[in-house]
Every structure is written in C-alpha cells, then in structure tokens.
C-alpha positions as CSV (number, residue, x, y, z in Angstrom):
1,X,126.3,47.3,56.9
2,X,127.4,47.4,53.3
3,X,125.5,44.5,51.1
4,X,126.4,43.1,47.4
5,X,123.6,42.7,45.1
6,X,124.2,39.0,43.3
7,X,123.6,38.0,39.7
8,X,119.6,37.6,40.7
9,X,119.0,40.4,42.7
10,X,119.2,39.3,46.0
11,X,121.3,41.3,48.3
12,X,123.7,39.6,50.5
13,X,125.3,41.6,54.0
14,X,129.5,41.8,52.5
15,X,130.4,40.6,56.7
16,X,129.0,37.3,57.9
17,X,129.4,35.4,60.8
18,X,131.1,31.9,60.2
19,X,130.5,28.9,62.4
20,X,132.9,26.8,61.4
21,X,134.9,24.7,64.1
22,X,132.2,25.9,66.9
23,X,130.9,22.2,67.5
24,X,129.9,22.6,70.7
25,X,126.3,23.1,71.3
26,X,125.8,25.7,73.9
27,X,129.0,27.5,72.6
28,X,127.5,27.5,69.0
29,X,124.0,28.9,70.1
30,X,125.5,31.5,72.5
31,X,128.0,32.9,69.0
32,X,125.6,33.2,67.2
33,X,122.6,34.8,69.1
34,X,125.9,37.4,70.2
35,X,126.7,38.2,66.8
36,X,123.3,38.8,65.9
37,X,123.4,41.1,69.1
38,X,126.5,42.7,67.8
39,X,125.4,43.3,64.7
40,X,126.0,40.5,62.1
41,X,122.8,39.7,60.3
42,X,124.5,37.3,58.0
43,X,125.0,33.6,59.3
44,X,127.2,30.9,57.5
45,X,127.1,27.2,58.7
46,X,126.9,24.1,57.2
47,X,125.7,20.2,56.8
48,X,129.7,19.1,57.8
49,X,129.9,21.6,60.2
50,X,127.7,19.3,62.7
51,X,125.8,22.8,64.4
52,X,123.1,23.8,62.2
53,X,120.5,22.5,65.1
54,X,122.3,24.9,67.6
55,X,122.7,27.9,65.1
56,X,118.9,27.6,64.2
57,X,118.5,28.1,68.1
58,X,120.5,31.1,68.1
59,X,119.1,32.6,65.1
60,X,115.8,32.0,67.3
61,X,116.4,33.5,70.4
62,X,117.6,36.0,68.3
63,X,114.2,38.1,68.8
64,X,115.6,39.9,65.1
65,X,112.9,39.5,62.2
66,X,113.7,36.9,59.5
67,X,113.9,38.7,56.6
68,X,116.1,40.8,58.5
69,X,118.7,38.0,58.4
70,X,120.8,36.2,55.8
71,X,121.2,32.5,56.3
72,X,123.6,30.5,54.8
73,X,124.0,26.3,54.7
74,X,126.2,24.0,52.7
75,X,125.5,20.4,50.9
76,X,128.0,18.3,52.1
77,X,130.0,15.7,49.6
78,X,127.4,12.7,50.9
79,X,124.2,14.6,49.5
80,X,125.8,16.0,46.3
81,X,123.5,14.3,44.2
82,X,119.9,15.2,42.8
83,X,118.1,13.3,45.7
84,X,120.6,13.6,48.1
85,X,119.8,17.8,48.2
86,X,116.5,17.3,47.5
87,X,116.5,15.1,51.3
88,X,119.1,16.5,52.8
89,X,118.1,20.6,52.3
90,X,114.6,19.8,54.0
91,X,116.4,18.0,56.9
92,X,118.8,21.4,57.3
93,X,115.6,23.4,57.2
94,X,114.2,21.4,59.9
95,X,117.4,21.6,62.4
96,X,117.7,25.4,61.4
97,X,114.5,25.3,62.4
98,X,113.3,27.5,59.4
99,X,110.9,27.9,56.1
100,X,114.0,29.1,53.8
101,X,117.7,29.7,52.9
102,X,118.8,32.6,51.8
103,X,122.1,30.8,50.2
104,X,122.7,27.6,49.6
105,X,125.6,26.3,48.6
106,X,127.6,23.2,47.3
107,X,130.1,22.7,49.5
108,X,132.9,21.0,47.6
109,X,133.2,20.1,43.9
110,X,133.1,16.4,44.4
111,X,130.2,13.8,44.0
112,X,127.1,14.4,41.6
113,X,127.3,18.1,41.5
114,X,125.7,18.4,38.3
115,X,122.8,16.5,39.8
116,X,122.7,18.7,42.9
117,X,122.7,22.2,41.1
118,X,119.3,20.8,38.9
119,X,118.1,20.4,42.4
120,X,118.9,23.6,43.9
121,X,117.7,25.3,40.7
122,X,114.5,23.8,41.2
123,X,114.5,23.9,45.3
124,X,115.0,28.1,43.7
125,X,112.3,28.2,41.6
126,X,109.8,27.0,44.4
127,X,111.2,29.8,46.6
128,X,112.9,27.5,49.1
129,X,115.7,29.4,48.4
130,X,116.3,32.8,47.2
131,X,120.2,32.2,46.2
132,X,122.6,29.3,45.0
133,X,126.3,28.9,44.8
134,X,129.2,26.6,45.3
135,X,131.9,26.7,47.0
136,X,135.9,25.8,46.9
137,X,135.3,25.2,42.7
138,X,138.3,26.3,40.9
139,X,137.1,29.0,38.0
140,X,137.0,26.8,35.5
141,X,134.9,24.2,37.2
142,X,132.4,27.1,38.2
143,X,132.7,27.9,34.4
144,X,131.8,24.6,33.2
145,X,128.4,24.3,35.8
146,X,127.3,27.9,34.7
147,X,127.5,26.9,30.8
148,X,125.8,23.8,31.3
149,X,122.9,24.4,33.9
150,X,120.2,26.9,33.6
151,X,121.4,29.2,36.3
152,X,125.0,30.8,37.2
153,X,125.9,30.1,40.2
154,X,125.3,33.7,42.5
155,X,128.6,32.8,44.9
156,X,131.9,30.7,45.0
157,X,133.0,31.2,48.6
158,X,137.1,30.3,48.7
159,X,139.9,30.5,50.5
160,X,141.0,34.3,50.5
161,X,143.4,35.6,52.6
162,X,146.5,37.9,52.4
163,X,148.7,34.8,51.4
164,X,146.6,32.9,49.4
165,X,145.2,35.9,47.4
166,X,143.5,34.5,44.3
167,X,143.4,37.9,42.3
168,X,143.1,36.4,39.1
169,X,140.5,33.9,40.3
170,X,138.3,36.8,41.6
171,X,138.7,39.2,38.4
172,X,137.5,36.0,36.6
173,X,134.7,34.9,38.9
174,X,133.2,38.6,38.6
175,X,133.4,38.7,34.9
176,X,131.0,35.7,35.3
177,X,128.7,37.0,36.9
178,X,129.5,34.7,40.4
179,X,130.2,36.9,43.9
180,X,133.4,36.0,45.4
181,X,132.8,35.2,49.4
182,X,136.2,34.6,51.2
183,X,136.3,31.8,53.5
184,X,139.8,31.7,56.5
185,X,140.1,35.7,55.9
186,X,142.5,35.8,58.6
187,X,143.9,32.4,57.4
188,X,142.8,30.9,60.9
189,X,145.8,32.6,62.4
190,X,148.2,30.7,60.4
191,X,152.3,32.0,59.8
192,X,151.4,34.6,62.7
193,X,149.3,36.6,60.5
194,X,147.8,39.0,63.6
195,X,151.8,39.8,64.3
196,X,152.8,40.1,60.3
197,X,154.7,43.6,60.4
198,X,153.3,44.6,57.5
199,X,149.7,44.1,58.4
200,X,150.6,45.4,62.1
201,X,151.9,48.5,60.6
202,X,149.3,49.2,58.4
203,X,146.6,48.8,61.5
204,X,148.7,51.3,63.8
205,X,148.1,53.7,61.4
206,X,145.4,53.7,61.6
207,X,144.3,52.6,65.1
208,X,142.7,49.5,63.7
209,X,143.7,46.1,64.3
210,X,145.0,43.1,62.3
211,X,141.9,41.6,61.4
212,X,139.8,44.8,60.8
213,X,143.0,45.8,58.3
214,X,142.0,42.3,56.5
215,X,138.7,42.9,56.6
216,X,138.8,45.7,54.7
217,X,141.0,45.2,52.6
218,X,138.4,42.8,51.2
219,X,135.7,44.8,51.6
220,X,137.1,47.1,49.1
221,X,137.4,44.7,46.7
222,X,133.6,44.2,47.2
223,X,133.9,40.4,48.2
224,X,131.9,38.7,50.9
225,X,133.8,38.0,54.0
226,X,132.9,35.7,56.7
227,X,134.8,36.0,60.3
228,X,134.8,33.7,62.8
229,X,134.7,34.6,66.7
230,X,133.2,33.1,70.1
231,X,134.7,36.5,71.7
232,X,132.1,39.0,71.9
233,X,134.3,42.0,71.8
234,X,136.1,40.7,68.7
235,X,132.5,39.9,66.9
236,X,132.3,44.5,67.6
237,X,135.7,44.5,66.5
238,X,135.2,42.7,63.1
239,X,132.6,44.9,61.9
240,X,133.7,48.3,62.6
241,X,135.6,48.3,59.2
242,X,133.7,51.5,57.7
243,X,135.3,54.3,59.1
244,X,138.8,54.2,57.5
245,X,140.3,53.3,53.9
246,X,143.3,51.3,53.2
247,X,145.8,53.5,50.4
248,X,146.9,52.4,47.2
249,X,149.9,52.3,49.1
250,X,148.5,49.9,51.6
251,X,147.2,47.7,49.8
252,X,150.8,47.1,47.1
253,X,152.3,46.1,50.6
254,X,149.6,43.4,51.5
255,X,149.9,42.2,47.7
256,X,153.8,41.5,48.7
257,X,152.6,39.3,51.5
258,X,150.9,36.8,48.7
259,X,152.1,33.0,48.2
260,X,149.8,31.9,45.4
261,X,148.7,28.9,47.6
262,X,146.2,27.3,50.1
263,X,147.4,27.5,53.8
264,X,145.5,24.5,54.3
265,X,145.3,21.7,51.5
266,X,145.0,21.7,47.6
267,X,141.6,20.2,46.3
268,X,143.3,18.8,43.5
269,X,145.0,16.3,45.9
270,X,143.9,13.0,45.6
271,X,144.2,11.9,48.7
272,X,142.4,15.0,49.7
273,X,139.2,13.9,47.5
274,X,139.5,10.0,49.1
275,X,138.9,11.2,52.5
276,X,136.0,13.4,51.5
277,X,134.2,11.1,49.6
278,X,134.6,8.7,52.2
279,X,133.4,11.3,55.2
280,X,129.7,10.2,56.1
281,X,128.2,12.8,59.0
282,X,124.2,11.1,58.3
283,X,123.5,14.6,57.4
C-alpha cells in the first residue's frame, strides 16, 4: 500500500475504506472487519454517517494492531463549534470504541468552524489526534482557515471523480500544503460511469476494471481515495491498482469525460445550507 506523508508528518494509506450509506449495523461491522481482512488499513466514517458504534466493532474484531490502522471521523454541522468538538469528539472516541483518531475532520464548512478548528488544534496538541482537516471547503475557504488559525489544515476530502474533476482546485490545495482526499471516486455510479466507453476501453486494456481504472488514475495524481463496498470481492478488486499505469494518452481521454460540476449538489446552495443546519443526529 502506497501512503502520502501530510503537511505534519503523519503518513496516511492513499486507499481507504468509506462507510458512507452502510447504516445498518451488522452490515457496517461485517464491511469493515472484511476490508481490514482484505487489506484496507485506512477506515473513513463519520458523526452523520450514524455507524461509528458498528465500525469501532469492526475495527475490533479486527485482531490487526492499532497503530497499524488509520482511522478517520467527521464533526458534523451540529458540533461545529469550540464546545461542540470538544463534547462531541470524546463521544466518537467512545462509540469507536478507541484512545485516538488518526484524522479528524470538519465535515462541511457551515456553523462555528473557526471555533471548531481552535478545538481540534488543541484536541492535536494533546495527542488525541495525530491529523486535522476539513472537508467539502472550497479553496478559498480552506485558504482563509489556514491564514487565520495556527495550523493548515493536513486534508480537504471533496468530491473527485472523472466528471467532477477539480484540477485546479487540487493544484491549488497542494501548493498549500493541504492533501487532496477524493470522496464518490466512482461518482456513486452515477451517468453509468462503470459502462462509460471511454473508461471501459481504457480497463480492457488493460485487464482491469472500471473502478480500478479510476482508482488509479487518482492514485497517480497522489490524492487520497476512499472506495466504498459491502462486496468482498470488489473490496480485493479496489486495491489491486499497483500493477499497471494509465498513459499520458489515457489519462487526456478521462480529462474529456470532465463537466466542471458536483453530480450531487453545490454547497453554495442555500437551500442546501438550510437543511444542514437544520439536520440534528444527537451526535
């Protein structure tokens, strides 16, 4: 497994295991101790994602050594404040059943986020957590918290995918200093990306599949990307990306396949913004 070194030093596996949308107990548990079978040892969950109980079991049963993993939670929109990490973060620790994160990040840019990052920078300092980030902030809000705060954020995990591309956006996040992680890779299957000539084309060529085509081509642009699967064989699948490389060739055909917008919803909608703010998970 290929890891990134971050702007502090801490090394962070580039293929993690999401956990999104897996709400169901048993199901969530069972992913996860699988993936660590198969060979992830980098976890992503969070506060909204209503599992972190049931990942922290997995992670448990597990029987692989702590620091040999990489775990991952979020601050949802309700505890974006100074307190509201400082309470919420000890009550994720205690569901993940744990003494630590290894990332922690902000999960939208709405609320008291100012407030929050003082908080993780201290919840940092005491070694609660050994990375911080944010997540879904536009580069120029990631910008503005690194010039005003003491630390720069180590990771902005976004929406990357082959139509919602973001190249400037990463170039401009890694001048920074802040590690790109792409969140929906495979754009949750949207516009019939695993039948997408191009992309079908590309993986016949080299005996690979859609997804493993994706996954590299992110992997070569050295960002973090997190796959989601309940399927055993496809957790295999999604990390045997390090045998082959995609062409200059390959890659100036995925670039055609790029729309320059969110398959899923802009967070400069209003509307958008309402309805989180007004989500409350008492988390």
């Amino acid at each position: 497994m290929k890891n990134i070194t971050l702007n502090n030093g801490v090394e962070i596996p580039i293929l993690g295991f999401g956990t999104f949308q897996i709400t169901d107990p048993e199901q969530a548990e069972t992913a996860v101790r699988e993936a660590i079978q198969a060979g992830y040892r980098h976890i992503d969950t969070a506060q909204s994602y209503m599992n972190e109980e049931a990942v922290g079991r997995g992670i448990a049963i597990s029987d692989v050594p702590r620091d040999e993993l990489f775990i991952t939670t979020k601050i949802w929109v309700e505890n974006a404040s100074y307190q509201g990490v400082i309470e919420s973060f000890e009550r994720s620790l205690k569901r993940l059943g744990l003494t630590y994160i290894d990332l922690l990040l902000i999960h939208q840019p709405f609320g008291d986020v100012y407030g929050a990052w003082r908080a993780m920078e201290e919840l940092q300092g005491q070694g609660k957590i050994r990375a911080i980030g944010i997540s879904n902030f536009a580069v120029d809000r990631a910008v503005d918290l690194a010039e005003f705060n003491k630390i720069t954020p180590q990771v902005n995990q976004i929406e990357i995918n082959p139509f919602q591309q973001q190249t400037k956006n990463i170039a401009a996040l890694k001048a920074e200093g802040i590690m790109p992680e792409a969140w929906a890779p495979f754009a949750e299957g949207k516009k019939d990306i695993f039948n997408n000539p191009i992309l079908v084309k590309i993986g016949e060529k080299y005996k690979k599949s859609v997804a493993q085509v994706i996954t590299r081509w992110l992997v070569e642009q050295d960002i973090i990307v997190l796959a989601k699967s309940v399927k055993r064989e496809r957790m295999k699948e999604n990390l045997d990306v390090f045998d082959f490389e995609l062409t200059e060739a390959d890659k100036n055909e995925i670039a055609t396949l790029n729309e320059g917008e969110s398959q899923f919803f802009s967070h400069a909608d209003p509307e958008m913004i309402r309805w989180m703010a007004s989500r409350r998970m008492d988390v």
